[in-house]
N, C-alpha and C positions, 0 to 999 in steps of 0.2 A: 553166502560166503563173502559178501561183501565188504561185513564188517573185520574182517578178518586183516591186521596190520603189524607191522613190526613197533614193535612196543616191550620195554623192557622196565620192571621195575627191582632196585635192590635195594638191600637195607646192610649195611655195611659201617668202617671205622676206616676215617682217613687215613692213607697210608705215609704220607707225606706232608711237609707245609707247602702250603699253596704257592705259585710264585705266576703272577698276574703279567699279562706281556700286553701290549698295547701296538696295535699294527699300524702301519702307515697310513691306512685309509680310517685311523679312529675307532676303530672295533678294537674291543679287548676279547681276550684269550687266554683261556685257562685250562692247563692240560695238568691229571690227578690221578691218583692213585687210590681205589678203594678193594678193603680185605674184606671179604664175606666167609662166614665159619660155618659148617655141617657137622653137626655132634651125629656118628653111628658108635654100635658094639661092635670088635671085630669076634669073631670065631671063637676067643675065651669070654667074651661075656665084658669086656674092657672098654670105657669109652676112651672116645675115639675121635679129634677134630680134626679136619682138613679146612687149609684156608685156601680161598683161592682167589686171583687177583685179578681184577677188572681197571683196565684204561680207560678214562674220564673226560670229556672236553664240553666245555661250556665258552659259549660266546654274548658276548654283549653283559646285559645287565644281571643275567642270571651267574655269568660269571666274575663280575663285579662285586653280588651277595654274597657268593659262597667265598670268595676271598676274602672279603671284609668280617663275616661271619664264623667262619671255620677257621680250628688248628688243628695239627694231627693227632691224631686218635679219636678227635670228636666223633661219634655217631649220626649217620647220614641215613635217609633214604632219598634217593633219587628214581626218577622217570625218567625216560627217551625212548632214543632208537639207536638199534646196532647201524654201525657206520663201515666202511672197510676203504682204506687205501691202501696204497703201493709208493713206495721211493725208492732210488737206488745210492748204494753207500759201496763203495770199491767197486764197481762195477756187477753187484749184484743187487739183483733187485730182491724187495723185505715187503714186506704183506704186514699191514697192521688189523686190527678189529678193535673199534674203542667203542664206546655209549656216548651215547651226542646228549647231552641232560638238556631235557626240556622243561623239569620243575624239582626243587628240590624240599626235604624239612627236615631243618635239625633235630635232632635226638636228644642231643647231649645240653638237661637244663644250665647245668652250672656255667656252660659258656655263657650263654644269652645272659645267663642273668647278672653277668660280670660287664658286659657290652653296654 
């Protein structure tokens, strides 16, 4: 059971353009938006897609590629791990869940091959 880790992989389409923050101690940051689709039938026989939407953070260099490389809607797959914080905004506290991206590869040829 050892090998057993938080680990996430998804394949998804940018939800937004990227917007690169660069911190005071020189690390950059990059927080994203990615839409993942599940085609079922429902109960008539009808297809059927649900999107659902996953929060993004990458730091350093890996988020330096995906900025320089990605626009929205391009086609992502991404690796990591679930992440979980806490902030407070009016006096209540907010619970987030994002994927901490620890490798990415674009999907989407036509970008790259414009870059």
């Amino acid at each position: 059971m050892n090998a057993l880790k938080n680990q996430v992989q998804l394949i998804g389409r940018l939800g937004n353009e990227t917007e690169l923050k660069s911190l005071e101690n020189g690390n950059s940051l990059l927080n994203f938006s990615l839409a993942t689709n599940e085609s079922y039938k429902d109960k008539e026989g009808n297809l059927q897609t649900k999107t659902e939407w996953h929060r993004l953070v990458a730091w350093g260099k890996t988020a330096e590629l995906i900025d320089k490389l990605c626009k929205k809607g391009d086609e992502l797959m991404v690796q990591g791990k679930l992440t979980h914080r806490n902030y407070e905004k009016d006096g209540e506290i907010r619970y987030i869940t994002e994927v901490q991206i620890n490798e990415f590869l674009v999907l989407t040829v036509a970008n790259l091959m414009q870059s």
